[in-house]
C-alpha positions in Angstrom: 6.7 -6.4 22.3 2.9 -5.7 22.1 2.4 -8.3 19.5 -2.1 -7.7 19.4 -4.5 -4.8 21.2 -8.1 -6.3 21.3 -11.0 -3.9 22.8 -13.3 -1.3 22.1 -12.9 0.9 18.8 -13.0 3.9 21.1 -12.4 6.7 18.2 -11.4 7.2 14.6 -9.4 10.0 13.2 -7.2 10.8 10.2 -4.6 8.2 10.5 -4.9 6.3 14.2 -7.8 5.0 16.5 -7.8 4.7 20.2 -8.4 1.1 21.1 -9.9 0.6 25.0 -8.9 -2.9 26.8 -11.4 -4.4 28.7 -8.0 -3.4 31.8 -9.5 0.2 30.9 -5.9 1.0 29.3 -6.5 2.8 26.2 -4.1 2.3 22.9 -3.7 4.7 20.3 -2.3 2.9 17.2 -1.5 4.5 13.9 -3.1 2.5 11.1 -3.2 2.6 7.1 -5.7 4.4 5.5 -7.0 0.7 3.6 -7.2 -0.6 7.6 -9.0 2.4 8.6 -11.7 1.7 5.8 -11.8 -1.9 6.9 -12.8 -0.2 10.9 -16.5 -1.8 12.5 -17.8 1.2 13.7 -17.1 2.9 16.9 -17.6 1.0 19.8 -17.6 -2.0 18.0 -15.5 -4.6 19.7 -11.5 -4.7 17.5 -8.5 -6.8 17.6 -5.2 -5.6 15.7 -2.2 -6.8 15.1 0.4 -4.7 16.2 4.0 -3.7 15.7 5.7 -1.4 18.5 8.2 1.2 17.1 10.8 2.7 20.0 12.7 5.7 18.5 14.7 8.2 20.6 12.0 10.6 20.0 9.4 8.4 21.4 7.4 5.2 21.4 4.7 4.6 18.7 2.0 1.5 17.8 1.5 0.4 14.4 -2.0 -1.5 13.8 -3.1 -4.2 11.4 -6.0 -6.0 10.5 -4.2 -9.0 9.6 -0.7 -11.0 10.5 0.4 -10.3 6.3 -0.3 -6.3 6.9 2.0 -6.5 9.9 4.8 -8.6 8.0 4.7 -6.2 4.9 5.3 -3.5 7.2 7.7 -5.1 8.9 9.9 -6.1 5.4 9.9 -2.1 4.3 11.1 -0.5 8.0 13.9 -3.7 7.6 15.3 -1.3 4.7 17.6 1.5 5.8 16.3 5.0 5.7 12.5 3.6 5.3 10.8 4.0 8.8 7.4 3.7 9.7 5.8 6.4 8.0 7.2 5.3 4.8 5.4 2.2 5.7 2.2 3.3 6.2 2.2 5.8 3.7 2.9 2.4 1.0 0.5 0.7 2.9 -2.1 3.0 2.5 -1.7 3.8 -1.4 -0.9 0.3 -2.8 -2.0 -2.4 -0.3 -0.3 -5.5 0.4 -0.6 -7.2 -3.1 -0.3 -3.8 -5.5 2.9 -2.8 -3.1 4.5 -6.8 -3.1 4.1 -6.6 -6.8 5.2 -3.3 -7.4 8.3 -4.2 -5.5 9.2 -7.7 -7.4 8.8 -5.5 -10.8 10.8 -3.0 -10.0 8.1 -0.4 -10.6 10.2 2.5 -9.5 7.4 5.0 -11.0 4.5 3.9 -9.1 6.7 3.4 -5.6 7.7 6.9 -6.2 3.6 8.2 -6.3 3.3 7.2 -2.6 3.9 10.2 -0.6 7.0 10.6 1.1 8.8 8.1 -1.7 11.5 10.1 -4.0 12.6 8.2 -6.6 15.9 7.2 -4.7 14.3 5.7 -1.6 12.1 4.1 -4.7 14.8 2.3 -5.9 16.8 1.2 -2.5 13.1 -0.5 -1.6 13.1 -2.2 -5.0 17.0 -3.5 -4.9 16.4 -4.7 -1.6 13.1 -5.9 -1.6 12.3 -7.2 -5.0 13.5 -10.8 -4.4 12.2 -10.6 -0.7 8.6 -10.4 -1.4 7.1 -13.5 -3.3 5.4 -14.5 -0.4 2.7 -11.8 -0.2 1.3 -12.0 -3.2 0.3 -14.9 -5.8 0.1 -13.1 -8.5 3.2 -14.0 -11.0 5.4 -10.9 -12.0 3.9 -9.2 -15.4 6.4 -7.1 -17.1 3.9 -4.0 -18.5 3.6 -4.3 -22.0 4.9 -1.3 -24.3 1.2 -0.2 -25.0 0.3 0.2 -21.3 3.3 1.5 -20.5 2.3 4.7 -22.8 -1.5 4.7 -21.6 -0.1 4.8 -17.9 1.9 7.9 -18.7 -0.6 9.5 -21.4 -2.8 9.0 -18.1 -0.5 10.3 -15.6 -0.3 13.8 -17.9 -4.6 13.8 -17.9 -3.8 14.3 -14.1 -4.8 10.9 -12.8 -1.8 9.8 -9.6 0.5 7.1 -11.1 -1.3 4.4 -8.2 -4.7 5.0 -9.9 -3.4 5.1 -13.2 -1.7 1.8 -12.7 -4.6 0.2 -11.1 -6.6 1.1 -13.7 -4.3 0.4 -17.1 -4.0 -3.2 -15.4 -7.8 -4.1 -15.2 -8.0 -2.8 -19.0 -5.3 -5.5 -19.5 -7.1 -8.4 -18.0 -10.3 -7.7 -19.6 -8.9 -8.5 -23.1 -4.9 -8.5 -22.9 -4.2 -6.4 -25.3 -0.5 -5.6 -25.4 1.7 -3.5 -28.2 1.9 -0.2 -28.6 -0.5 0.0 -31.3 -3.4 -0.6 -28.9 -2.1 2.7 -26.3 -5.5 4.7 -27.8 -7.8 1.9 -26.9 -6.4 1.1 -23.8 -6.4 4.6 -22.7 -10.0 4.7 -23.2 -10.7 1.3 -21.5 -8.7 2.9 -18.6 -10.5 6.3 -18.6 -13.7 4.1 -18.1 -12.4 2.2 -15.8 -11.3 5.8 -13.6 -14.6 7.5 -14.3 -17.2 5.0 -13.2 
């Protein structure tokens, strides 16, 4: 197993980056987009952490920025039917921390946003994975009050994708923790705020 690639950043493109040893091998290593973000420029000097995938159909390297990154993606692939591009694509919307929590609260609505995530393959990550993934995030488990549950789909029909809806309904919460579904107006508009600046 090709456990790290360190080298030269040799080029960037939409989903993978060509990594040159100092052998003169060069890697190419499909990464999430939020490790793509995280990049030094090209021709900076990289290391990844890497996870080698061997299918029938070919061979393919899976890079990280950090050893958690690799385990997270290691944990989904461990379900049946999910494979790597399922892994990266959850990666890439919800991050370790948003994904690991989404998973341990059975948020079957925002799993299903990521692309390539129907609601069944949703739910088989969540059974499996939902007592599996404590370790990746400190966050306690928040059941999503009956307020924010309504200003998450009220901003879902304004057009906003359920992952940034979430994200932002959540940071309305923590700024004053309002809960009930009396406060679904004003949370709404705290969100919208939140979304628009």
């Amino acid at each position: 197993m090709i456990a790290h690639v360190r080298g030269r950043l040799g080029s960037k493109s939409a989903d993978r980056v060509i990594v040159e040893t100092a052998g003169g091998v060069g890697y190419e290593v499909v990464v999430p987009l939020g490790v793509m973000e995280r990049l030094p420029a090209t021709g900076a000097e990289v290391t990844l952490a890497t996870e080698l995938v061997v299918r029938e159909d070919g061979w393919a390297l899976y890079g990280f920025l950090d050893e958690s990154e690799r385990r997270f993606f290691q944990r989904l692939t461990s379900v049946s039917g999910v494979g790597p591009r399922i892994g990266i694509s959850l990666l890439s919307a919800l991050g370790v921390e948003r994904g690991a929590r989404a998973l341990r609260e059975k948020n079957i609505a925002l799993l299903s946003s990521v692309s390539g995530i129907g609601r069944k393959t949703a739910e088989r990550l969540a059974l499996e994975l939902g007592e599996k993934v404590e370790d990746f995030s400190d966050a306690p488990s928040v059941t999503i009050p009956v307020g924010a549950e309504a200003a998450l789909k009220a901003l879902e029909r304004l057009g906003y994708a359920t992952a940034d809806a979430d994200r932002a309904v959540r940071q309305a919460l923590s700024g004053n923790g309002t809960e009930g579904s009396g406060e679904t107006e004003a949370l709404v508009r705290r969100a919208l705020q939140i979304l628009t600046t």
